[in-house]
Backbone and ligand atoms as CSV (ligand in chain L), in Angstrom:
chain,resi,resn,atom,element,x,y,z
A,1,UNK,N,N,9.045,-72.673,29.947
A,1,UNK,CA,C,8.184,-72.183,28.857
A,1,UNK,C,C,7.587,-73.375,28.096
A,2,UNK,N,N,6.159,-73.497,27.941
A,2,UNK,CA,C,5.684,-74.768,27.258
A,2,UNK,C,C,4.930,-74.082,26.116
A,3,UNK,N,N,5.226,-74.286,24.642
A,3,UNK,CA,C,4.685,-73.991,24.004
A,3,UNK,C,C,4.051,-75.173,22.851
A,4,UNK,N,N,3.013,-74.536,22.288
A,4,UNK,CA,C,1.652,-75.880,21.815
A,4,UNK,C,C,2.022,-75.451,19.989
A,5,UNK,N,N,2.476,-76.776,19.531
A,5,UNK,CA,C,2.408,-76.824,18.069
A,5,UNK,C,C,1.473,-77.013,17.102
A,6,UNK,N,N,0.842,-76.754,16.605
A,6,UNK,CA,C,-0.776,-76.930,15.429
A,6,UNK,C,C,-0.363,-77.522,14.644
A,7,UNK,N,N,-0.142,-78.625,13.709
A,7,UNK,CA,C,-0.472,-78.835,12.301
A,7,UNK,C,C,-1.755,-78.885,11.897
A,8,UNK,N,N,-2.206,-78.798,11.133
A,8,UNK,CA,C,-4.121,-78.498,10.173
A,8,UNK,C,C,-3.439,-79.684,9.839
A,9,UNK,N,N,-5.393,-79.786,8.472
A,9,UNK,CA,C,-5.659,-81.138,7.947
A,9,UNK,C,C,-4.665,-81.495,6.857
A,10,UNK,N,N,-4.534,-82.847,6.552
A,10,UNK,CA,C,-3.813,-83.571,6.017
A,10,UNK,C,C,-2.284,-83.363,6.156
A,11,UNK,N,N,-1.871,-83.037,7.248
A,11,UNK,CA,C,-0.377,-83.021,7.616
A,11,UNK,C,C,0.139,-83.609,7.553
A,12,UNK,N,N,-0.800,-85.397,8.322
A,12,UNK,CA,C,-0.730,-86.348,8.680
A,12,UNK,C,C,-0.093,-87.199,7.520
A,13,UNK,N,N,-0.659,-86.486,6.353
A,13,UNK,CA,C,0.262,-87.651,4.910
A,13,UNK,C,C,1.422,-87.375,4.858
A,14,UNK,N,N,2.097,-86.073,4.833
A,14,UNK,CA,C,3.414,-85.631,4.910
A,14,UNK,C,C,4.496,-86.933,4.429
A,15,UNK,N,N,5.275,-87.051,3.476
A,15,UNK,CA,C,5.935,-87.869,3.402
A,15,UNK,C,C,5.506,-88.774,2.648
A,16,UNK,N,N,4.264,-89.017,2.574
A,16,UNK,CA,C,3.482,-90.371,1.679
A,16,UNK,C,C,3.117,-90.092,0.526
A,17,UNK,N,N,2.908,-88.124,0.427
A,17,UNK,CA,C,2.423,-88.184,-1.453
A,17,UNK,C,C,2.899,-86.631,-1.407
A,18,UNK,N,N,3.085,-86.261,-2.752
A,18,UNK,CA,C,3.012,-85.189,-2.906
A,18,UNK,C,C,4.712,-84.656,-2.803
A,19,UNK,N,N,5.740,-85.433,-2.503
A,19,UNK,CA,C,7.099,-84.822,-2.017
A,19,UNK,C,C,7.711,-83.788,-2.358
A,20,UNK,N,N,7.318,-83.308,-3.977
A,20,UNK,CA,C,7.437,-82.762,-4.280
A,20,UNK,C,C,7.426,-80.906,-4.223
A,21,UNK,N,N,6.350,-80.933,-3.257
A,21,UNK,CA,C,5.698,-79.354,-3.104
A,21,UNK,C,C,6.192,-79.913,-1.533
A,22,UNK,N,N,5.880,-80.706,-0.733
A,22,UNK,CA,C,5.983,-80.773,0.901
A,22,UNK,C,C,6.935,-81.321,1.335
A,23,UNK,N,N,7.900,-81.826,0.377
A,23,UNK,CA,C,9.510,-82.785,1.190
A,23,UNK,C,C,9.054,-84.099,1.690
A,24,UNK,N,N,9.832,-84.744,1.898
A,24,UNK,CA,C,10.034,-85.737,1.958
A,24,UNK,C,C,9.730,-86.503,3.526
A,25,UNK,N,N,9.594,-85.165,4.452
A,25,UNK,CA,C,10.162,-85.737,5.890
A,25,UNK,C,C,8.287,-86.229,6.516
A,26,UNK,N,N,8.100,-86.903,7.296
A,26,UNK,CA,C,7.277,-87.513,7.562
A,26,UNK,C,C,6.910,-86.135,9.145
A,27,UNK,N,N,5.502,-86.318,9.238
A,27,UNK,CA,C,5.051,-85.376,9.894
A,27,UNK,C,C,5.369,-85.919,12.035
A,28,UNK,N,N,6.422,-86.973,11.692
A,28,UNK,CA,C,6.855,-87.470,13.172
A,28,UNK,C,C,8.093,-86.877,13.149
A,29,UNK,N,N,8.562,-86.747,12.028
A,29,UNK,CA,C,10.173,-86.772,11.727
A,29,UNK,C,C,9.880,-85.157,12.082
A,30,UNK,N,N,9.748,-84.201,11.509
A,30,UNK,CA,C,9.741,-82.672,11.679
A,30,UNK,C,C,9.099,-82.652,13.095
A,31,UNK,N,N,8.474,-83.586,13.947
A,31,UNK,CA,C,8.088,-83.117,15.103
A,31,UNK,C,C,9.281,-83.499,16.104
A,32,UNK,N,N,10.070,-84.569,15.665
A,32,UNK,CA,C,11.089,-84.664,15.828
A,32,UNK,C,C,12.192,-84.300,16.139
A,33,UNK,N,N,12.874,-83.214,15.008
A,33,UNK,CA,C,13.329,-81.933,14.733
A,33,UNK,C,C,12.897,-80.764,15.893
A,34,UNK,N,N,11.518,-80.948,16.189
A,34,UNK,CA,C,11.257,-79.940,17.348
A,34,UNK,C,C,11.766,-80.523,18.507
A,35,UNK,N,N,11.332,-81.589,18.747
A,35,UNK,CA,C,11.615,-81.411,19.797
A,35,UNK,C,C,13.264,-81.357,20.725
A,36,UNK,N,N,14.137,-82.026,19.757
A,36,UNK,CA,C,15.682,-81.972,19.973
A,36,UNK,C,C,15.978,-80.255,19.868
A,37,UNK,N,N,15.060,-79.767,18.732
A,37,UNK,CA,C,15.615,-77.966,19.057
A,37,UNK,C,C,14.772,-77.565,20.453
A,38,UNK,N,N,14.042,-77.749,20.758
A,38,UNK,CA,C,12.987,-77.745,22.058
A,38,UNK,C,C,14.434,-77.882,23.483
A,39,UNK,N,N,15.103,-78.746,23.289
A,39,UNK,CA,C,15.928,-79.053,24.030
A,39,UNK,C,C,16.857,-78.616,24.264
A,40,UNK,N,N,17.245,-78.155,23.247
A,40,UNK,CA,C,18.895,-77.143,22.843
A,40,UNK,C,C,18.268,-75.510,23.890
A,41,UNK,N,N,16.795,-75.251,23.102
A,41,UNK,CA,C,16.547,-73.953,23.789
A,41,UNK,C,C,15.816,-73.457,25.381
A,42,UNK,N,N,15.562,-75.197,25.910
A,42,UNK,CA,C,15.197,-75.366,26.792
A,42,UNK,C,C,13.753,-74.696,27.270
A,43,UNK,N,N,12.661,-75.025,25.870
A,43,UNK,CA,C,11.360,-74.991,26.469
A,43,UNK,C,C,10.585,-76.442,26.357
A,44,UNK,N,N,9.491,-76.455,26.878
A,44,UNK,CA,C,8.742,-78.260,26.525
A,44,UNK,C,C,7.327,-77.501,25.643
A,45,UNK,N,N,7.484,-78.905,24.582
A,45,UNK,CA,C,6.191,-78.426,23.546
A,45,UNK,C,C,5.256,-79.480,23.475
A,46,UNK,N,N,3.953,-79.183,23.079
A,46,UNK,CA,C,2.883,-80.387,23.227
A,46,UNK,C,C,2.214,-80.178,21.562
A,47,UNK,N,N,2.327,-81.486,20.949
A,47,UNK,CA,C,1.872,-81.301,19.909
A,47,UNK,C,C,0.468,-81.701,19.292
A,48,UNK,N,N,-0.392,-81.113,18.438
A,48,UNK,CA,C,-1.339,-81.827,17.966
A,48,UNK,C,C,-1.846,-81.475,16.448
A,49,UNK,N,N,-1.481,-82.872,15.975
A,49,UNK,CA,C,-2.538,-82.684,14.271
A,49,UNK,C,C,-3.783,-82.934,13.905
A,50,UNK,N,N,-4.838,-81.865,13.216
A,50,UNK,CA,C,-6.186,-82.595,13.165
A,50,UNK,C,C,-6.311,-82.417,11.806
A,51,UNK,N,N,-7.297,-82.930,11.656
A,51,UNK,CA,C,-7.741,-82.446,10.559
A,51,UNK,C,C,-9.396,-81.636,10.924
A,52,UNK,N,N,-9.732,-81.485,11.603
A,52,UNK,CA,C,-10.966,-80.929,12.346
A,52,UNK,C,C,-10.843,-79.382,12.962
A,53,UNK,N,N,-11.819,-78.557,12.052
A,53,UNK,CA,C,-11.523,-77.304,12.436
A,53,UNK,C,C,-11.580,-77.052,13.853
A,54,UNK,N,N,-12.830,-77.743,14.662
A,54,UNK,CA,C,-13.337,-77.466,15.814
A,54,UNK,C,C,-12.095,-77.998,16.882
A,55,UNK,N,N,-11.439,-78.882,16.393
A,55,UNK,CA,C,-10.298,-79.525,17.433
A,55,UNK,C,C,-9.171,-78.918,17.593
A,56,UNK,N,N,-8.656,-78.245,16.616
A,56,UNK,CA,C,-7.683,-77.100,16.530
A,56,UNK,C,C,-8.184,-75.826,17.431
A,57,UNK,N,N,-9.409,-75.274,17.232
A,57,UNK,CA,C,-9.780,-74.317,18.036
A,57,UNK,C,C,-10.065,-74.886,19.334
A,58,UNK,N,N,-10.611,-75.764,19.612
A,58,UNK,CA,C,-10.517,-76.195,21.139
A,58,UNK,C,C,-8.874,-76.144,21.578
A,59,UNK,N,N,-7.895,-76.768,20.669
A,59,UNK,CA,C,-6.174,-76.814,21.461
A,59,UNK,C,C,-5.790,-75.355,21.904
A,60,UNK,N,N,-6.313,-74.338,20.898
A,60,UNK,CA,C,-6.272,-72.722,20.805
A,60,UNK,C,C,-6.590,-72.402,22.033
A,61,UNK,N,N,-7.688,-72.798,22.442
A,61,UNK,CA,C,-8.624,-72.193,23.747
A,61,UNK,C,C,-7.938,-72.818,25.231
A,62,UNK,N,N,-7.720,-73.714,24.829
A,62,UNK,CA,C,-6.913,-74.760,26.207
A,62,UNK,C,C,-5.685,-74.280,26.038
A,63,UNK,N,N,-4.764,-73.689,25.006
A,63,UNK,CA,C,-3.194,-73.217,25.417
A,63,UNK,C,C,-3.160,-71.674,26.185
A,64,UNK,N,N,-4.099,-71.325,25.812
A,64,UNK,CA,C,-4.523,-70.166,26.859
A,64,UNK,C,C,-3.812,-70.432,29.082
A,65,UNK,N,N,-4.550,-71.677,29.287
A,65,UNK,CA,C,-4.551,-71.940,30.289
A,65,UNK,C,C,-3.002,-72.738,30.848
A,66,UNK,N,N,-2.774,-73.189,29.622
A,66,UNK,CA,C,-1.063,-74.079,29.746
A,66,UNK,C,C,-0.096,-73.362,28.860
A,67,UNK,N,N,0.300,-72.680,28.124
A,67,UNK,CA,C,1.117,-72.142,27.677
A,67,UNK,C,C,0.744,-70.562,26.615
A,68,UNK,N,N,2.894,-70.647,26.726
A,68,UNK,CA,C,3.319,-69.246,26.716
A,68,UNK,C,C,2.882,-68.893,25.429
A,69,UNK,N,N,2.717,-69.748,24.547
A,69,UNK,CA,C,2.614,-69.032,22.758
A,69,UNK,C,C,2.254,-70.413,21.608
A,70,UNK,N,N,2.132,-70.147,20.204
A,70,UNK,CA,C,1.416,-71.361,19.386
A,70,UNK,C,C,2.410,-70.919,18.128
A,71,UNK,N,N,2.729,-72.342,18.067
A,71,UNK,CA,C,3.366,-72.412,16.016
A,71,UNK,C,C,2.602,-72.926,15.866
A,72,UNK,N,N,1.665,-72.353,14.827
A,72,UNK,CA,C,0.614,-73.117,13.658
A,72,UNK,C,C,0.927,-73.553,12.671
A,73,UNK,N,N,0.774,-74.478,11.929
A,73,UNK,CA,C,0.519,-75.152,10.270
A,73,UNK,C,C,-0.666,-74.767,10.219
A,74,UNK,N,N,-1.371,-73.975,9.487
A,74,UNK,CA,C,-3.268,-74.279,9.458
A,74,UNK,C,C,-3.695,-74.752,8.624
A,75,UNK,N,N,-2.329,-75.150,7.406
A,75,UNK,CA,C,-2.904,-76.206,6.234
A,75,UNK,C,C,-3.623,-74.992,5.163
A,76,UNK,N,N,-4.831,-75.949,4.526
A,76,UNK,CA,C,-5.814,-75.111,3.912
A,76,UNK,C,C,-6.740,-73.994,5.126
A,77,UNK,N,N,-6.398,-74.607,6.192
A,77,UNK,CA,C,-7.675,-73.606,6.532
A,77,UNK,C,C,-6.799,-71.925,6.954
A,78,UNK,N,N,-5.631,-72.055,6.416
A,78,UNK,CA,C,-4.972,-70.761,6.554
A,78,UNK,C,C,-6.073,-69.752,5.597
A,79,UNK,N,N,-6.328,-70.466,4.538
A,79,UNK,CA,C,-6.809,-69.423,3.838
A,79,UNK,C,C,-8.585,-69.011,3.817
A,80,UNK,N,N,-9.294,-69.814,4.484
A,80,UNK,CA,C,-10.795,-69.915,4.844
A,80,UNK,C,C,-10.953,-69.622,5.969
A,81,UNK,N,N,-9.968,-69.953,7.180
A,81,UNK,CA,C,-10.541,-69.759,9.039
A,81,UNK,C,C,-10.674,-68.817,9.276
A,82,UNK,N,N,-11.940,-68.142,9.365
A,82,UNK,CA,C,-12.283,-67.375,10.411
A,82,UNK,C,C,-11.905,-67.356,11.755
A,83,UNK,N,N,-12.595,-68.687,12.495
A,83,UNK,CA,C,-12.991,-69.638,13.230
A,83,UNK,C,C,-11.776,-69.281,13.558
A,84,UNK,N,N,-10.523,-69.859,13.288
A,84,UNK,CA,C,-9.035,-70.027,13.774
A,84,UNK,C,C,-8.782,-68.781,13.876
A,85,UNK,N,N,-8.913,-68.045,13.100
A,85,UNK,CA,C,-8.318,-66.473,13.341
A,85,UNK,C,C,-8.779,-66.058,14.615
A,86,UNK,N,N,-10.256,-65.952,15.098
A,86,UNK,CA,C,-11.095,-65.374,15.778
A,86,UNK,C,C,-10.063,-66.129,17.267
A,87,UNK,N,N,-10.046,-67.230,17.225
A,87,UNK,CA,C,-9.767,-68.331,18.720
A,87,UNK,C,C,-8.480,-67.620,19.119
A,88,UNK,N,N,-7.438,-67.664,17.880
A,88,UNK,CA,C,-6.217,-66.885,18.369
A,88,UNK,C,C,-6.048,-65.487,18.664
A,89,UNK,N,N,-7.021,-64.971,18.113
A,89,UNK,CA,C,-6.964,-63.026,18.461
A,89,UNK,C,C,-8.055,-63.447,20.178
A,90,UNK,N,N,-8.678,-64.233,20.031
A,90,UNK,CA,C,-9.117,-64.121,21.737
A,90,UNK,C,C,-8.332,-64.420,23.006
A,91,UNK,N,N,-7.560,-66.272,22.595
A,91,UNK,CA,C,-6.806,-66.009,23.507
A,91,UNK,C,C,-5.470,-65.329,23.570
A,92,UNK,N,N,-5.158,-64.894,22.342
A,92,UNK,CA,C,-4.308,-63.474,22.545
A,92,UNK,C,C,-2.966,-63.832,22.803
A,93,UNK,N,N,-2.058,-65.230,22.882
A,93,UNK,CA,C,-0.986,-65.723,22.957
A,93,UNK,C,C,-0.411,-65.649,21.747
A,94,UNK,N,N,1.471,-65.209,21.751
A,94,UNK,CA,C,2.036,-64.616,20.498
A,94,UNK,C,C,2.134,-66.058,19.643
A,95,UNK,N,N,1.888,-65.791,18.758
A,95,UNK,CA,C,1.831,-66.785,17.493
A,95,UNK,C,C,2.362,-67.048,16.235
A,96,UNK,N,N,2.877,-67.973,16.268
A,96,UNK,CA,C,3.764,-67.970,14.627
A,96,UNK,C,C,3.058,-69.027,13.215
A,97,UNK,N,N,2.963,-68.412,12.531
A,97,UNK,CA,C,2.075,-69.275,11.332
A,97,UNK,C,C,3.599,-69.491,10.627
A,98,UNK,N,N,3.201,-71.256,10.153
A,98,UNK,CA,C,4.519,-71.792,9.690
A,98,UNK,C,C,3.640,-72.619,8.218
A,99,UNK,N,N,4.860,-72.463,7.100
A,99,UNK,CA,C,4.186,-73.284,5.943
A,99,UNK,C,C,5.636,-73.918,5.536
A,100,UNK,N,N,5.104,-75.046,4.899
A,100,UNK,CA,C,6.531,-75.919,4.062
A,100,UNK,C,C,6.510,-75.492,2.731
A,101,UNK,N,N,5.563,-75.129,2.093
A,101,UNK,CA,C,5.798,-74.362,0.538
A,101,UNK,C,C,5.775,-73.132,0.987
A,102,UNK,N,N,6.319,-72.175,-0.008
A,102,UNK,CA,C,6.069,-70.898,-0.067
A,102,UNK,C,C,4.728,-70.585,-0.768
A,103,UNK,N,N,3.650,-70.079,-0.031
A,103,UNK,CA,C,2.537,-70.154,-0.225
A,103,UNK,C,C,2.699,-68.838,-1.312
A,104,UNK,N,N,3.113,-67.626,-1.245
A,104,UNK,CA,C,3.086,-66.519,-2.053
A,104,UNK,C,C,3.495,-67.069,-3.450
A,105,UNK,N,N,4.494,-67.773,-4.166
A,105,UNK,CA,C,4.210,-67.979,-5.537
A,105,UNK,C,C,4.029,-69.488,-5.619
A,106,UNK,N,N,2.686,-69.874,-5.082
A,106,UNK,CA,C,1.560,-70.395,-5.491
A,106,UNK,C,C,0.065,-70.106,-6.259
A,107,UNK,N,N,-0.415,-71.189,-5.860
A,107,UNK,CA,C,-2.047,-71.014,-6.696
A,107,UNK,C,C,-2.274,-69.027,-5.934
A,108,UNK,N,N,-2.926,-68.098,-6.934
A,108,UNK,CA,C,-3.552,-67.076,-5.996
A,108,UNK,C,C,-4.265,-67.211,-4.998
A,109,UNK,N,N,-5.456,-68.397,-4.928
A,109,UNK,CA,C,-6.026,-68.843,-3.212
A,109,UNK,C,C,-5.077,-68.786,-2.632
A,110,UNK,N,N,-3.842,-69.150,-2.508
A,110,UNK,CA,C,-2.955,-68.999,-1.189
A,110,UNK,C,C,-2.022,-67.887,-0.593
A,111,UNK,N,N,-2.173,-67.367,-1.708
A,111,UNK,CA,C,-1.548,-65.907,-1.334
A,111,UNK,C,C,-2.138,-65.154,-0.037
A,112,UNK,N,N,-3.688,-65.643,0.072
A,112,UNK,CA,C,-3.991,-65.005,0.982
A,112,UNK,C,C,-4.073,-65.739,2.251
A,113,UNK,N,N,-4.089,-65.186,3.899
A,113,UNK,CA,C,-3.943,-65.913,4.927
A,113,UNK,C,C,-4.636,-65.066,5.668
A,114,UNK,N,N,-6.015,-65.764,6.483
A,114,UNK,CA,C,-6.947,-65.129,7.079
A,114,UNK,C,C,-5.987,-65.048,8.688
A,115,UNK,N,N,-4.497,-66.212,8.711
A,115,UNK,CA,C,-4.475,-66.004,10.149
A,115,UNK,C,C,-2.903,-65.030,10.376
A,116,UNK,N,N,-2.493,-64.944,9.622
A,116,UNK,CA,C,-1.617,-63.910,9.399
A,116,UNK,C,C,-1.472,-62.650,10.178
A,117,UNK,N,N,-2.937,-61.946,9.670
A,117,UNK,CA,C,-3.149,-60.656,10.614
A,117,UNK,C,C,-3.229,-60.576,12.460
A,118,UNK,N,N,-3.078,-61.579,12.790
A,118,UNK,CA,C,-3.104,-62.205,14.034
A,118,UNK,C,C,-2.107,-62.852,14.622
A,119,UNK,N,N,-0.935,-63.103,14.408
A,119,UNK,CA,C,-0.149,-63.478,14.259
A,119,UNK,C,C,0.827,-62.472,14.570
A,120,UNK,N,N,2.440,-62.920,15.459
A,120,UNK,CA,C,3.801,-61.824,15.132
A,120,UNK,C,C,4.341,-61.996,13.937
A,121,UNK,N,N,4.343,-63.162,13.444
A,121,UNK,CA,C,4.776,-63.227,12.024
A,121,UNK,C,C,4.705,-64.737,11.330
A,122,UNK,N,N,5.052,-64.783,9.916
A,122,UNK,CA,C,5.066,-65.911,9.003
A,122,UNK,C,C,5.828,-66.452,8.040
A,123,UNK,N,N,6.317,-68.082,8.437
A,123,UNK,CA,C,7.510,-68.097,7.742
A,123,UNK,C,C,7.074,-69.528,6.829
A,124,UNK,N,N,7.606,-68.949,5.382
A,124,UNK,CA,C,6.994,-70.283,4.139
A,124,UNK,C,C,8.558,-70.053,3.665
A,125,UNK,N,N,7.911,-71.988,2.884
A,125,UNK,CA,C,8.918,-71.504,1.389
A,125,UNK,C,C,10.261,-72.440,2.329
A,126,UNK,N,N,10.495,-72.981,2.990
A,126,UNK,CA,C,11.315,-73.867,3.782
A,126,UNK,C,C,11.580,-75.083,4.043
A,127,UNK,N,N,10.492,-75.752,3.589
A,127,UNK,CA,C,9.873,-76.818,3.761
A,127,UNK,C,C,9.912,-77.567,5.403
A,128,UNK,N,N,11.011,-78.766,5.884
A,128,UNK,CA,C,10.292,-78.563,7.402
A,128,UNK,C,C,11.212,-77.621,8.620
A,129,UNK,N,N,12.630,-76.705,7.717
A,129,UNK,CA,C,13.511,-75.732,8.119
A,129,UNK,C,C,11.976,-74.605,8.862
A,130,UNK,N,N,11.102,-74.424,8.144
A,130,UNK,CA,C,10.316,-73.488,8.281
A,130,UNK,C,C,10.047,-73.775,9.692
A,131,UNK,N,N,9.745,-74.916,10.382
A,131,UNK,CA,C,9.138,-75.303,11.573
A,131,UNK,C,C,10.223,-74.549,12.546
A,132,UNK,N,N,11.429,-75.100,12.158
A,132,UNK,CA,C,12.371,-74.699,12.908
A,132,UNK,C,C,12.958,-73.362,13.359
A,133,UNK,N,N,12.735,-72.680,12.265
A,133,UNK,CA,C,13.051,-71.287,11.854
A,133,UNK,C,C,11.973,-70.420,12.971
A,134,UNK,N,N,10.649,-70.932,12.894
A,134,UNK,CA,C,9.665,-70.694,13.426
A,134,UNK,C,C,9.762,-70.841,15.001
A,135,UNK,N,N,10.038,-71.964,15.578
A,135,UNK,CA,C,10.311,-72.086,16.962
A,135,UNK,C,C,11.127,-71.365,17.555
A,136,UNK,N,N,12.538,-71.136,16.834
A,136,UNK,CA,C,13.652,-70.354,17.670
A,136,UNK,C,C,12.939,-68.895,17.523
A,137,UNK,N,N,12.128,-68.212,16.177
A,137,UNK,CA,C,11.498,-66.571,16.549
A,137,UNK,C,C,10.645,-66.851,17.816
A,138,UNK,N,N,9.773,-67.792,17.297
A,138,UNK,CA,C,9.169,-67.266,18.806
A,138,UNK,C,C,9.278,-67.595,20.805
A,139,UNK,N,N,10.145,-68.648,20.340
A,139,UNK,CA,C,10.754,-68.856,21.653
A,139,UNK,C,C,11.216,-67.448,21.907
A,140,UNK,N,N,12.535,-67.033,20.801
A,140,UNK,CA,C,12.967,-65.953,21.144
A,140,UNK,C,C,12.060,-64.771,21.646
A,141,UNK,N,N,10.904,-64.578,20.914
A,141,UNK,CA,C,10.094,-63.843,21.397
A,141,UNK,C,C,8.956,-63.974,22.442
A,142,UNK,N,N,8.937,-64.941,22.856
A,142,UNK,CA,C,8.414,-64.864,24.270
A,142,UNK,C,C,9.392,-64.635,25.224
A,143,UNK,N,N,10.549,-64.657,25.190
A,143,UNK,CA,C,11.617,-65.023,26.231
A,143,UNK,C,C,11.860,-63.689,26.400
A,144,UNK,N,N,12.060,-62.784,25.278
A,144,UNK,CA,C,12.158,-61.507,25.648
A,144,UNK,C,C,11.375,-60.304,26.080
A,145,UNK,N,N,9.553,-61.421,26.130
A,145,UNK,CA,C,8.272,-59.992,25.907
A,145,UNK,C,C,8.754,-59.583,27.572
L,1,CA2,O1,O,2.885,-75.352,2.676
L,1,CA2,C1,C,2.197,-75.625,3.668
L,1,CA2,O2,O,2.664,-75.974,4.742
L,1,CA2,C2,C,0.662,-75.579,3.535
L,1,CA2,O3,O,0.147,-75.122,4.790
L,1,CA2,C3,C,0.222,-76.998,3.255
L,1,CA2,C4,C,-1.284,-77.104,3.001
L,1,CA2,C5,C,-1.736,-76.101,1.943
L,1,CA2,O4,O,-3.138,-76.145,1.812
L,1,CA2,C6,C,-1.299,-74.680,2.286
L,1,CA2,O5,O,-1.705,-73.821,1.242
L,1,CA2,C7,C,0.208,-74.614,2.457
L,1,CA2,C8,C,-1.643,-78.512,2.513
L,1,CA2,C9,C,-1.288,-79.604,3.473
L,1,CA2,C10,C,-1.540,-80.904,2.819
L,1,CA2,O6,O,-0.470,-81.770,3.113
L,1,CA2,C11,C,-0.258,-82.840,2.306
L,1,CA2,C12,C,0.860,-83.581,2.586
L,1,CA2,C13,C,1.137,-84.665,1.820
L,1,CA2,C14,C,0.303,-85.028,0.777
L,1,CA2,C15,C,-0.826,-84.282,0.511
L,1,CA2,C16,C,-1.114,-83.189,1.294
């Protein structure tokens, strides 16, 4: 089972500002974390961070052809993508949207999530536990569709 990880824009600082709302762990370190749980559950994952809407939806369109399912970060564009919503309801692979704050008691912009509805489900409020939390549902849930 090979499944494709998303982080959105500015992931990449993770660790350098802000520790406060996003933890402390550096955006190698939580990929990190995947991949040793990757190992325990015995699937292989391919990762990529952009900050570019169009490059995220191109990884969307290409995991179609290489793998079983997608954990997303979409960052800010959780709450603006169309674009992202649209790529994942086409190629139609089960999907998990992952956040390190709990986006619900935040700013009201974040309450809402255009990629949500598209999605099996969404896990905030964890900080980089969330990633993790996230991989074993949906491993689990591809393993069992
Ligand atoms: O909590 C999350 O994981 C978010 O997806 C993070 C996004 C935010 O727009 C979402 O509402 C919730 C922001 C990512 C920015 O990451 C930074 C990391 C370090 C320093 C500054 C920004």
């Amino acid at each position: 089972m090979k499944l494709l990880i998303l982080h959105g824009p500015n992931l990449n600082l993770l660790g350098t500002r802000e520790p406060g709302i996003y933890g402390k762990l550096t955006l190698a370190e939580i990929n990190s974390t995947l991949v040793k749980l990757s190992a325990e559950l015995g699937c292989e994952l391919s990762f990529l961070q952009s900050n570019s809407e169009g490059e995220l939806i191109d990884a969307i369109q290409d995991a179609a052809q290489h793998c079983s399912g997608i954990l997303i970060n979409p960052a800010a564009y959780t709450h603006t993508s169309i674009a992202i919503r649209d790529a994942l309801a086409a190629v139609g692979l089960p999907c998990v949207e992952v956040h390190l704050s709990n986006i619900h008691n935040r700013e009201p912009f974040r309450h809402v999530s255009m990629i949500a509805p598209v999605t099996i489900g969404q896990i905030c409020g964890f900080g980089g536990d969330s990633y993790l939390l996230a991989l074993r549902a949906l491993f689990n849930y591809v393993k069992t569709k």
